[in-house]
Residue frames relative to the residue before (quaternion, step in Angstrom):
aa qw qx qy qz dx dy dz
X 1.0000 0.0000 0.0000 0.0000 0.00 0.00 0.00
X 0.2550 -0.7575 0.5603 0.2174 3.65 -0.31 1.08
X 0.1143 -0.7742 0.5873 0.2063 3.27 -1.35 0.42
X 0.1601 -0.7873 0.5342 0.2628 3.37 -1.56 -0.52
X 0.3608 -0.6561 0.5590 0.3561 3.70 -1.42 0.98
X 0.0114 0.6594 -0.7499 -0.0526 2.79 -2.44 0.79
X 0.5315 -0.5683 0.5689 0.2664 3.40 -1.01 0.45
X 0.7351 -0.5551 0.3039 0.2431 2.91 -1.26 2.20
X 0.7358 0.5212 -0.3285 0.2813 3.87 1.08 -1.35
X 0.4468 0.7518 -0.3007 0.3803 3.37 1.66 -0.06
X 0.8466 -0.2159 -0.0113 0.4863 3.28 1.69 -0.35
X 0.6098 0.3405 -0.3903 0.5999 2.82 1.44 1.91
X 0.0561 -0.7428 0.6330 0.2110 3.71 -1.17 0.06
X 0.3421 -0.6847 0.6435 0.0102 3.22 -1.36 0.56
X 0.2070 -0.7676 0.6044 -0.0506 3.05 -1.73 0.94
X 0.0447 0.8624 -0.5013 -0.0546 3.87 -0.17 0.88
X 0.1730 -0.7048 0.6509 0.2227 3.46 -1.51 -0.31
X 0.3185 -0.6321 0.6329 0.3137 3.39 -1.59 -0.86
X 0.1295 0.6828 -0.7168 0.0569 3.42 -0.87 0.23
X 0.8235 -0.0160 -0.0799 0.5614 3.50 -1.30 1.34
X 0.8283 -0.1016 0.2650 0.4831 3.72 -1.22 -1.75
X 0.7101 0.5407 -0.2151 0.3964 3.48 1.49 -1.26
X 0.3869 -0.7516 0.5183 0.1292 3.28 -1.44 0.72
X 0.1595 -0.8348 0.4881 0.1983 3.75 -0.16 0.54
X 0.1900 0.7353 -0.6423 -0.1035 3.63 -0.95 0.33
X 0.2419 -0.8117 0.5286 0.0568 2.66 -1.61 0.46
X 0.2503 -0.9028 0.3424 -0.0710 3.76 0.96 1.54
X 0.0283 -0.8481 0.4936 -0.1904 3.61 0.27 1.56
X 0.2042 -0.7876 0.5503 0.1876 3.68 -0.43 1.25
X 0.5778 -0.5993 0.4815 0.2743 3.27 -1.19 0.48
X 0.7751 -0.0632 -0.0120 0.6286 3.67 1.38 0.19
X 0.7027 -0.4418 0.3065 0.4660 3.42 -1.49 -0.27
X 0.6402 0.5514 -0.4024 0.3525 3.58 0.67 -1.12
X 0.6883 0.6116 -0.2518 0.2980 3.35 1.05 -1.04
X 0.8824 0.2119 -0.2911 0.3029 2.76 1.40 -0.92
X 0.1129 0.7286 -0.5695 0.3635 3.45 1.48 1.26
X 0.5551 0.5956 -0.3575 0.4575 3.47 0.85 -0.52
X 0.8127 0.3527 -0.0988 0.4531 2.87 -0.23 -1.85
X 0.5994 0.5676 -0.3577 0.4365 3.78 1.09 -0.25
X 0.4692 0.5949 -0.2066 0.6191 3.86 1.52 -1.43
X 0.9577 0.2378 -0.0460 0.1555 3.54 -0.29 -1.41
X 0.5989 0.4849 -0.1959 0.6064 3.34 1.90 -1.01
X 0.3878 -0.7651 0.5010 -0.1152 3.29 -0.24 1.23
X 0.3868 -0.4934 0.6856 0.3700 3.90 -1.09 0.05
X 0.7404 0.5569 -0.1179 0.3576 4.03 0.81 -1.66
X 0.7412 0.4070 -0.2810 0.4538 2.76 1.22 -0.97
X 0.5014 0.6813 -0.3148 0.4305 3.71 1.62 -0.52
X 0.4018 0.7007 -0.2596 0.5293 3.42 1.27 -1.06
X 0.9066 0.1223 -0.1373 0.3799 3.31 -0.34 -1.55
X 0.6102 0.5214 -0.4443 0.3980 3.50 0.69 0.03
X 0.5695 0.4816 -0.3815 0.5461 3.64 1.69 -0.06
X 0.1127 0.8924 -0.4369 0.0033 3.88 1.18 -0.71
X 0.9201 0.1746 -0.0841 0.3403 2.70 0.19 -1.83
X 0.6755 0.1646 -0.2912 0.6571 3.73 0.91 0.98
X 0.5902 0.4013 -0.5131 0.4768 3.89 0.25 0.80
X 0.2869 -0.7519 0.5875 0.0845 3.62 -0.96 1.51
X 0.5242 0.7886 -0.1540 0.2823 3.10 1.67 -1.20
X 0.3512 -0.5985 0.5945 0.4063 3.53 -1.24 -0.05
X 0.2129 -0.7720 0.5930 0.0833 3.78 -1.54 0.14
X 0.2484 -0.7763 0.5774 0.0485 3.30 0.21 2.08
X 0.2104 0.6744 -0.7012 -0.0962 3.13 -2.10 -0.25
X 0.3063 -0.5593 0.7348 0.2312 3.07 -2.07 0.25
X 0.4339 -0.4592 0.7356 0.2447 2.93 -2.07 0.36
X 0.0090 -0.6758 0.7343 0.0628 4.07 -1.45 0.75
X 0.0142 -0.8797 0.4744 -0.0301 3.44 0.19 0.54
X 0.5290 0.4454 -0.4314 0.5793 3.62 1.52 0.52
X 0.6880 0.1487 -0.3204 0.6340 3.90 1.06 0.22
X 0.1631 -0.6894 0.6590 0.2528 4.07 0.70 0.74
X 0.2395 0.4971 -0.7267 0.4091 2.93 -0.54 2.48
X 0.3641 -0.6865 0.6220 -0.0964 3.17 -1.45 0.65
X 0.1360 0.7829 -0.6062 0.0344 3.97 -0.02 0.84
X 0.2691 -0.7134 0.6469 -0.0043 2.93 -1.28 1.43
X 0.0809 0.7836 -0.6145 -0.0414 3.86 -0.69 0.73
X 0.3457 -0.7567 0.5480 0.0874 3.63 -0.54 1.77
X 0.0601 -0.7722 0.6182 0.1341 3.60 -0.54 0.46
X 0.9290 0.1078 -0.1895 0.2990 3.35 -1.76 0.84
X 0.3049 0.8395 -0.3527 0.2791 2.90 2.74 0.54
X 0.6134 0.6359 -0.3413 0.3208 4.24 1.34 -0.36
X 0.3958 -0.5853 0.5626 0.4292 3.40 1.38 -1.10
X 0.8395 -0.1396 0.2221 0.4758 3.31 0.53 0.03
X 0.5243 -0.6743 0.1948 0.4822 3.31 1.08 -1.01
X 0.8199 -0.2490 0.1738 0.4853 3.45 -0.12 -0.49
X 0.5912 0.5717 -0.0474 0.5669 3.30 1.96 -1.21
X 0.7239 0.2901 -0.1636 0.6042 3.10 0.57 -0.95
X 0.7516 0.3817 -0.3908 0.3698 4.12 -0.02 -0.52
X 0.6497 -0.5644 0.5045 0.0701 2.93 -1.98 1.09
X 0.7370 0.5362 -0.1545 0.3813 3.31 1.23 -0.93
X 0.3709 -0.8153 0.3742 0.2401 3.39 1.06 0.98
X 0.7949 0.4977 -0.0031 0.3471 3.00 0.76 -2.28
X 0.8353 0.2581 -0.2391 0.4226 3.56 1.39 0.29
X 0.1505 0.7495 -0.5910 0.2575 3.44 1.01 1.45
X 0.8676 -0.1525 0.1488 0.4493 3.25 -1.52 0.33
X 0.7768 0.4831 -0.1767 0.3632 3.01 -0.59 -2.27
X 0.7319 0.3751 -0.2518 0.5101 3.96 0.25 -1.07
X 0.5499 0.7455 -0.3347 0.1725 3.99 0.66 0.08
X 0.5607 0.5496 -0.2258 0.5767 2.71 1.57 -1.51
X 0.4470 0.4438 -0.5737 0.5235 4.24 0.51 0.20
X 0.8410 0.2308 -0.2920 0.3926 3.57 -0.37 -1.27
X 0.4889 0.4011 -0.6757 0.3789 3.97 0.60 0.36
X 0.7975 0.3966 -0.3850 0.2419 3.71 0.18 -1.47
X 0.4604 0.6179 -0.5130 0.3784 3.85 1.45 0.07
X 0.4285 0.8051 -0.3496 0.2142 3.74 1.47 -0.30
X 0.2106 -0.6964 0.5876 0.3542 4.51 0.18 1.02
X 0.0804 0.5700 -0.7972 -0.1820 3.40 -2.01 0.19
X 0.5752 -0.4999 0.6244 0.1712 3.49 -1.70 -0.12
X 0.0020 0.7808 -0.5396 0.3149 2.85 -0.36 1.74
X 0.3859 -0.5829 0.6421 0.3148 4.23 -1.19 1.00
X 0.5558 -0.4446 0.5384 0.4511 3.38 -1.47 0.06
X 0.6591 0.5124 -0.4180 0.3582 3.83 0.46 -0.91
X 0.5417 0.5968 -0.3160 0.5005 3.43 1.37 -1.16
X 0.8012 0.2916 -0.1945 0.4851 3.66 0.09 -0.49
X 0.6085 0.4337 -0.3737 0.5495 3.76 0.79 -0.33
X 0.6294 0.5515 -0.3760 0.3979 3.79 1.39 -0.21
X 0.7015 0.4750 -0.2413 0.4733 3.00 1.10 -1.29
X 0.6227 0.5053 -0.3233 0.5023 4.23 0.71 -0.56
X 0.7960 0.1353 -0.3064 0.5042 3.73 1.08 -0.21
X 0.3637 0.5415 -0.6090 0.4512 3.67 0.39 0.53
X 0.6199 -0.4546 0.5149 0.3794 3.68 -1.29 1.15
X 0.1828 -0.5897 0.6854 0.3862 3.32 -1.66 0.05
X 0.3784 -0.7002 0.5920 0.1266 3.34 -1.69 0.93
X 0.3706 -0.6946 0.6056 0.1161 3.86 -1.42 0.79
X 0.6797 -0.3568 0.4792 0.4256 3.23 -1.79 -0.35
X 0.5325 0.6984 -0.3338 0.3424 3.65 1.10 0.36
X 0.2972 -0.6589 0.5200 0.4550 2.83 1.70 -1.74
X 0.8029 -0.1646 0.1668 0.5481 3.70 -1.55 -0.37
X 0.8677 0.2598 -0.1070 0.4101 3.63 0.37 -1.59
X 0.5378 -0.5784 0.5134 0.3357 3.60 -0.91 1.32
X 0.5919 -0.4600 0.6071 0.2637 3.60 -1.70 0.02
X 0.3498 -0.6325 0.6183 0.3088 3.25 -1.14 1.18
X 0.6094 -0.5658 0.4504 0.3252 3.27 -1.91 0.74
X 0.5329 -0.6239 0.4220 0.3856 3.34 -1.45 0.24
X 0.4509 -0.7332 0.3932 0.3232 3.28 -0.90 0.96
X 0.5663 -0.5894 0.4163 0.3983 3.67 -0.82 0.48
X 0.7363 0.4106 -0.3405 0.4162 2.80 -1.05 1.58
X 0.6348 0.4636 -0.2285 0.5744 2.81 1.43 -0.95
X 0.0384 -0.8325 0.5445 0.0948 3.93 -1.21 0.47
């Protein structure tokens, strides 16, 4: 079965922070199919090594699979922290780019699933009704 790499942003987005040395993410598929993927493929290990070459740290996670999200917590990923590092360009906030720039391995069916399955919200299957007018 041949596969092909794509970058995580192909069917997820992500949110990070800083706090102290540690990095927080927080990795949200864009549906279920996706996140069989991102469940199979995103890794504690595999996070690690796409941070390699400047993370000394270890790189916990959980699986949330009632918000197919994914939290990723980089240790000793600041240099010190925020105060203390030189590297302007890699606090928290600017991370979640270089997770979703992450390759995974993927079937074409696997990826032609995940891009046409609806994306889903904090709603579930069915969108929120609009606010009526007036209402705020």
């Amino acid at each position: 079965m041949s596969t092909v790499r794509i970058p995580l942003v192909r069917i997820a987005h992500a949110r990070s922070g800083d706090k102290a040395d540690w990095v927080d993410f927080g990795l949200f598929a864009w549906n279920a199919a996706g996140y069989r993927l991102l469940e199979r493929e995103v890794t504690a290990e595999r996070v690690r090594a796409h941070f390699a070459p400047w993370l000394p740290g270890e790189v916990d996670a959980w699986a949330l699979p009632r918000i197919l999200a994914f939290k990723f917590v980089l240790k000793g990923a600041l240099q010190g922290g925020g105060a203390r590092n030189l590297r302007l360009d890699n606090l928290g906030k600017s991370m979640a780019g270089a997770l979703l720039r992450m390759e995974i391995e993927v079937t074409a069916a696997e990826l032609t699933e995940a891009l046409d399955t609806p994306r889903v919200g904090w709603w579930g299957e069915d969108p929120p009704a609009p606010l009526q007018e007036g209402m705020t």
